[in-house]
N, C-alpha and C positions, 0 to 999 in steps of 0.2 A: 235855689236848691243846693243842700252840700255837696262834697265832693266826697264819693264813700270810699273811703281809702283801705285796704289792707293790709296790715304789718304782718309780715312774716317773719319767723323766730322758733330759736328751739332748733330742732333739724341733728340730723347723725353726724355729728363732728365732735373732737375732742373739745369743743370750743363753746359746747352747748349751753351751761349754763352761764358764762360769759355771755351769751346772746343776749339770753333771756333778761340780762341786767339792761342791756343797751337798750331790748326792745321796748322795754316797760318807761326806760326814763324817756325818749321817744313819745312815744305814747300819750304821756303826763306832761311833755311839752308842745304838744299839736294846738293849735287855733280850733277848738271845738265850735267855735260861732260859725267857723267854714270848711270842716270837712266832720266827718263821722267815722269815726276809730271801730274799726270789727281786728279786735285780736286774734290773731291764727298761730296756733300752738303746733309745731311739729314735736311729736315723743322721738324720742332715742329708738323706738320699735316701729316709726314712721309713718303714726298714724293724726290726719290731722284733726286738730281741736279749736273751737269758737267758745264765748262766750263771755260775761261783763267780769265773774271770778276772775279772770286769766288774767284782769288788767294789775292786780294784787299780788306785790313781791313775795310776801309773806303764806300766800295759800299755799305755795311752791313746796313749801318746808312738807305738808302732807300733799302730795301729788299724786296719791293712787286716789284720794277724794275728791280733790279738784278735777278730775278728771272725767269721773262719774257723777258730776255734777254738770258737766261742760258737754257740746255736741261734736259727734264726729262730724266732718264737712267734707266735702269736694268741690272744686272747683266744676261748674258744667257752662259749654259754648251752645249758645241758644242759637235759633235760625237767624235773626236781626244781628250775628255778629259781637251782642254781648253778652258777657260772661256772667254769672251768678254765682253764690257761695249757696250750698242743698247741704241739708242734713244728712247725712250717710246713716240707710237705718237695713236693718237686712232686709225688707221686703223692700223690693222695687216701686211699688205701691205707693209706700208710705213716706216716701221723701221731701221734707218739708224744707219749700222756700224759704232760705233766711233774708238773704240781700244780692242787690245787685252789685257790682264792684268796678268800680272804672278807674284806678290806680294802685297799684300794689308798694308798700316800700320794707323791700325785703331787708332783714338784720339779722341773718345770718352769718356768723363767724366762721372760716375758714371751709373743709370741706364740703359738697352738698348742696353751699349755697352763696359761697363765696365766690368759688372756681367755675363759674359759668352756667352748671347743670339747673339749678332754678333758671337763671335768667333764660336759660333754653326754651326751657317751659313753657314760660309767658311768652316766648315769642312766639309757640305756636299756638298758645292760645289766642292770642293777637293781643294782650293787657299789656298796656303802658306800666313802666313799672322806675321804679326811684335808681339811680346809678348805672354803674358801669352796665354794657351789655356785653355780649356774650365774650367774644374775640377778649377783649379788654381787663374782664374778670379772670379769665383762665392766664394770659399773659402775666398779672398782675401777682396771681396765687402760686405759679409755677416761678422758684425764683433762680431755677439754671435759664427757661425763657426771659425773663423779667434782663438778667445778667447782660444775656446774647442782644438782647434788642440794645440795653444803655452800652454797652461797649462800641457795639456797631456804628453807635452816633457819638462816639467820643466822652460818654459821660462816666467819668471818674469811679471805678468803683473797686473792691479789696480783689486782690490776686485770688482766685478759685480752682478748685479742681470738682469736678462731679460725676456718679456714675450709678448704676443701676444696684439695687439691692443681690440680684441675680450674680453681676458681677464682681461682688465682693465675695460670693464665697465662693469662685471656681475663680479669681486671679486677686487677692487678699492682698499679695507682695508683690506685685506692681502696682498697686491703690497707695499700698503704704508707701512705696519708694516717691510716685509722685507727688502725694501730702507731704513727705518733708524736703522735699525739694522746696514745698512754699517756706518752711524754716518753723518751728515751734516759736512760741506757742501757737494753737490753732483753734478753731471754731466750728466743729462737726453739725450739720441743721438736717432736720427734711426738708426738702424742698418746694412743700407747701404746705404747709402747718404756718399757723402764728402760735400766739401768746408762749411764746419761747418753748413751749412743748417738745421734748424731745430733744433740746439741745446742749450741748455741755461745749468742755473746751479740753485741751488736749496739752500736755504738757513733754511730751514723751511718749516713745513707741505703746506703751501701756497703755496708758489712759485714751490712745488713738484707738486701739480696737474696743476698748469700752464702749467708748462714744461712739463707734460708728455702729456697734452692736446694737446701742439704744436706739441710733435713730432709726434702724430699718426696722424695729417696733411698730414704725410708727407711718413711714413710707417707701416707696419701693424704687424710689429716684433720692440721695442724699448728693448735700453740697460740702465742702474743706475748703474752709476760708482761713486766709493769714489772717491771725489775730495781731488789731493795733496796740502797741503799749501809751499809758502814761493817755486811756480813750477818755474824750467826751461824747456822750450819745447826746443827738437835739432831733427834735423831730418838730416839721411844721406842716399844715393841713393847708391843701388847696380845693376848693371849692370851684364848679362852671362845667364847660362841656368845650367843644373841640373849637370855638369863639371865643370863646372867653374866657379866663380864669382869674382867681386871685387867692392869694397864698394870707394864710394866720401869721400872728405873732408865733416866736419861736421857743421851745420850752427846751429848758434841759432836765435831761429825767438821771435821775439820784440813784443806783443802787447797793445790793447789799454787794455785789461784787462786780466782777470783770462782763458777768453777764447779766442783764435783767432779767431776772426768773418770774415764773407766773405768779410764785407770791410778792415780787415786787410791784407786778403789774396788777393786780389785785384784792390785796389780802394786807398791805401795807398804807399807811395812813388813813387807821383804823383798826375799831374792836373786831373780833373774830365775830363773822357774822353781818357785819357790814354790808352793803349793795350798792355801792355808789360807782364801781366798775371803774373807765380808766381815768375816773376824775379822782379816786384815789390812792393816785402814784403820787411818792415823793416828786417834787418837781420843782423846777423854777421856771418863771414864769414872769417877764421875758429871760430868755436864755442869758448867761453871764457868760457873753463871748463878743469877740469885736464887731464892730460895726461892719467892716469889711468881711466876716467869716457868715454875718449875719444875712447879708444881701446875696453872697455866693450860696449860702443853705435855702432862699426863698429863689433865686432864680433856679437853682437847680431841682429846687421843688415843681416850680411849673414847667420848667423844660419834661420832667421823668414825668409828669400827668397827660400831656398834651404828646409825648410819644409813644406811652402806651394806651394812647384813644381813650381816656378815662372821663369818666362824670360824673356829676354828683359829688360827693365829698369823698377823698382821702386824708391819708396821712403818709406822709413820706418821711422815713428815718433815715437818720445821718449819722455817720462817725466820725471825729475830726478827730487827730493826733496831735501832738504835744505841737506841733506847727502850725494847726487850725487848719490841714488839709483839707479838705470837704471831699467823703466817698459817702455815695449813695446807696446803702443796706438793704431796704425793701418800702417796699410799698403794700398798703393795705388800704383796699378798694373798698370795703367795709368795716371802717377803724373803730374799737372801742370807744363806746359813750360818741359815737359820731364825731369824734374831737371835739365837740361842744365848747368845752374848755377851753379850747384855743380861740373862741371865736369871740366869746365874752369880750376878752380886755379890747378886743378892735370897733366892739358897741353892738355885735351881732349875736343877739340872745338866741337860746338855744329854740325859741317860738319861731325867731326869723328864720333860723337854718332851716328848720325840717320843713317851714311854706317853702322857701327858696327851693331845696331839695324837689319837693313837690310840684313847683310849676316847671323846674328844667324836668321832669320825666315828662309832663302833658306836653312843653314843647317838644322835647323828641319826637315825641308819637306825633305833633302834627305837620311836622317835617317828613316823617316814614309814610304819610298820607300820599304826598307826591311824586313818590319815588313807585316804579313797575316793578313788581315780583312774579308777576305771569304775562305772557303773550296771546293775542290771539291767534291760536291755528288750529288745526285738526292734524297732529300727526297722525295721529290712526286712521284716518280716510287715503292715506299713502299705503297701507299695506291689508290691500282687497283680498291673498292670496293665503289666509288661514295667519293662525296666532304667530308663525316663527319669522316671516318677511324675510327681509332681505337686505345685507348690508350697503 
């Protein structure tokens, strides 16, 4: 019998149609002899959608018909503890069994579904599901957290300052005096967004309040990172869980400037219109850096995977300086194109990643078997004396 998997995708985040590129390539690389692909569509108005259309990059282009060709779903917990996907129709009545679902592998980009809140879900739904769980997602997405943790344990990373949206505009000029205290040039981010969304760079007092303007567009927590001169960006993907891991070839990624912007990540090596998502980025591939910066960038990759409790597949970005310093930038617990890319040139097709991916979440889950989540007792047979008891 196969294994009916779920891909979730889509979902409220600036990262949405980004998703939908990973989910589908995903999708079209799964072992169909061994599991059954049910596509799940989140809209941007968060309503969810099945069906075989969804699996076609191309329907996207008209998405108010795809749509209305496609069923609304819910997830619903049955008395036996499994879960099912039901048609969502307004009578109660009328809700039509689609499938049962015993794996989820969510590919959701950045808010919603990146930072925990799905994986929340499925925990209380009790579904096994593909990558990081809850703790590890939010740590991961939060990158003033992400910071505090690699600092704590001594791993390398660019001098920061961060502070709340609230607090820039009732103390504005003591933000700015600490930002350049890091020294211009500088690097304004939210502090959980990916695909560089909302970030810019800082030259001078001017362009600091720009940049910090933009990014509270976009989050209510921003980061002020010293910018490196004379940067190489590398990023390499580690794959396993809190046992195991092992780190990809390492790529160096190309851009049009000091930052990779979302059309480098994107929209570059390629026609407008293109779907081939983070496979195509200018890149090299293996990285053109030493041997010795090479081995510091993969161990420091699985050191940053394995203390922020992660699983499943990441990518972990690096910046090196004209010295081949190695600081660790961030982490992305649901990377573009699953870094697929990275995994090629080591002999691991993107068919074996997403099985692999797939048996570490059913191990999870049958490890989470043996562990206690409830006790047996009766507190309430301790307070005989009406609803308020007694401390």
């Amino acid at each position: 019998m196969k294994t009916k998997v779920a891909v979730i995708y889509g979902g409220v985040s600036v990262e949405h149609e980004v998703s939908v590129i990973s989910a589908l390539q995903a999708i079209h690389a799964m072992d169909d002899s061994k599991y059954d692909i049910l596509p799940i569509y989140i809209s941007k108005n968060r309503e969810w959608y099945t069906g075989e259309d969804l699996k076609t990059i191309e329907n996207y282009q008209k998405l108010d018909q795809l749509l209305e060709k496609s069923d609304k779903v819910v997830f619903e917990q049955q008395t036996d503890k499994k879960v099912i996907l039901r048609k969502k129709e307004k009578s109660i009545f009328s809700k039509g069994f689609i499938s049962n679902v015993d794996v989820v592998f969510p590919v959701i980009h950045g808010t919603n579904g990146e930072d925990g809140s799905l994986q929340g879900y499925l925990e209380l739904l009790g579904l096994p599901y593909v990558g990081c769980d809850v703790a590890s997602s939010a740590a991961g997405m939060d990158k003033v957290m992400m910071k505090q943790i690699l600092r704590d344990q001594k791993v390398p990373i660019v001098d920061y300052e961060w502070f709340y949206s609230t607090t820039w505009l009732n103390e504005a000029e003591d933000i700015k005096q600490k930002a350049e205290a890091l020294g211009y040039p500088l690097i304004v981010k939210p502090a959980n967004l990916g695909s560089s969304v909302g970030i810019s760079k800082a030259k001078n007092a001017g362009e600091l309040e720009e940049a910090i303007d933009l990014a509270v567009e976009y989050s209510h927590k921003i980061v002020i990172e010293k910018m490196i001169s004379n940067l190489t960006e590398v990023n390499c993907s580690v794959i396993g869980d809190y046992e195991e891991v092992e780190s990809s070839v390492c790529e160096q990624v190309l851009s049009s400037d000091e930052i990779l912007s979302y059309e480098d990540k994107y929209q570059s090596g390629g026609k407008s219109g293109d779907t081939k998502g983070m496979e195509s980025v200018n890149r090299i591939i293996p990285a053109e850096i030493s041997e010795k910066a090479t081995q510091n960038v993969k161990q420091l990759a699985e050191k940053t995977f394995k203390l922020l409790g992660a699983s499943g597949v990441s990518r972990i970005d690096f910046l090196l300086n004209e010295n081949e310093e190695v600081f660790v930038n961030e982490i992305n617990t649901i990377p573009g194109s699953l870094s697929f890319y990275l995994w090629e040139p080591s002999g691991k097709d993107f068919m074996a990643l997403t099985d692999q991916l797939i048996q570490l979440a059913l191990k999870r889950d049958r490890e989470r078997e043996s562990i206690h989540f409830s006790i047996d007792t009766n507190l309430f047979s301790l307070h005989g004396k009406g609803s308020k008891g007694k401390a």
